[in-house]
Structure formats: structure tokens, C-alpha cells
Steps between C-alpha positions, in 0.01 A plus 500: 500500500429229241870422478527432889185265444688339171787448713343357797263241317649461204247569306491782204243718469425448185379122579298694808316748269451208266348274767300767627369581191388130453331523838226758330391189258470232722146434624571388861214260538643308188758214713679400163603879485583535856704182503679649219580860673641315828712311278656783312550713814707184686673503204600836440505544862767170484295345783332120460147499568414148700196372367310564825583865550399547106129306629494732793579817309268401152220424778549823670517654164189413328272468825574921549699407824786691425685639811535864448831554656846326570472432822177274427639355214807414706284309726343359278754335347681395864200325562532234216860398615 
């Protein structure tokens, strides 16, 4: 299973466990931290984060407006295009 997933994104699971790991640390309401997770994740994830979407997401991150699945994240995000 976690070599399909390293094959489709590209990603090793090493940097996954590693990132989730830092995810346990970071205090959520604190926008210099967040700022700094969304950054890591387009980067590991090899996807740019516009400056807009990173606004929408740290605002949705510290406020506790987090969708809690896919589908309304990926709304979400179609609605700032």
C-alpha cells in the first residue's frame, strides 16, 4: 500500500511520517506555524501554494473552519479560482 501511494505522489513515506509527526507540535491557532506547515506540504507535495489559497487555507486553519472531508475541501478550494 504505501509503495502504490509513493509511486503515485511521489512522495516517500518517510517525509509523510515526518510531516505528520510535526503536525502533533504545531499549535493551530499560532498563523506563523500554520504558514509554515502549508509551506512544507506544497513543497514536499511539489505543488506552489498562490499566496491567496495559503490566506484562505491559514484563515480556515486558525479560525477552527476546517472542512472535515475532501469533497468540502475540494470546494473550497474551486471557489477561490
Amino acid at each position: 500500500m504505501f509503495g502504490n501511494f509513493e509511486k503515485k505522489t511521489g512522495v516517500k513515506m518517510d517525509d509523510i511520517m515526518k510531516l505528520a509527526q510535526s503536525f502533533q507540535n504545531t499549535n493551530f491557532k499560532d498563523e506563523k506555524q500554520v504558514r509554515t506547515l502549508i509551506k512544507k506540504v506544497g513543497q514536499m507535495a511539489n505543488k506552489p501554494v498562490s499566496k491567496e489559497k495559503e490566506e484562505m487555507l491559514v484563515k480556515a486553519i486558525t479560525t477552527g473552519n476546517v472542512p472535515k472531508d475532501m469533497n468540502e475541501i475540494q470546494k473550497m478550494m474551486n471557489k477561490k479560482k
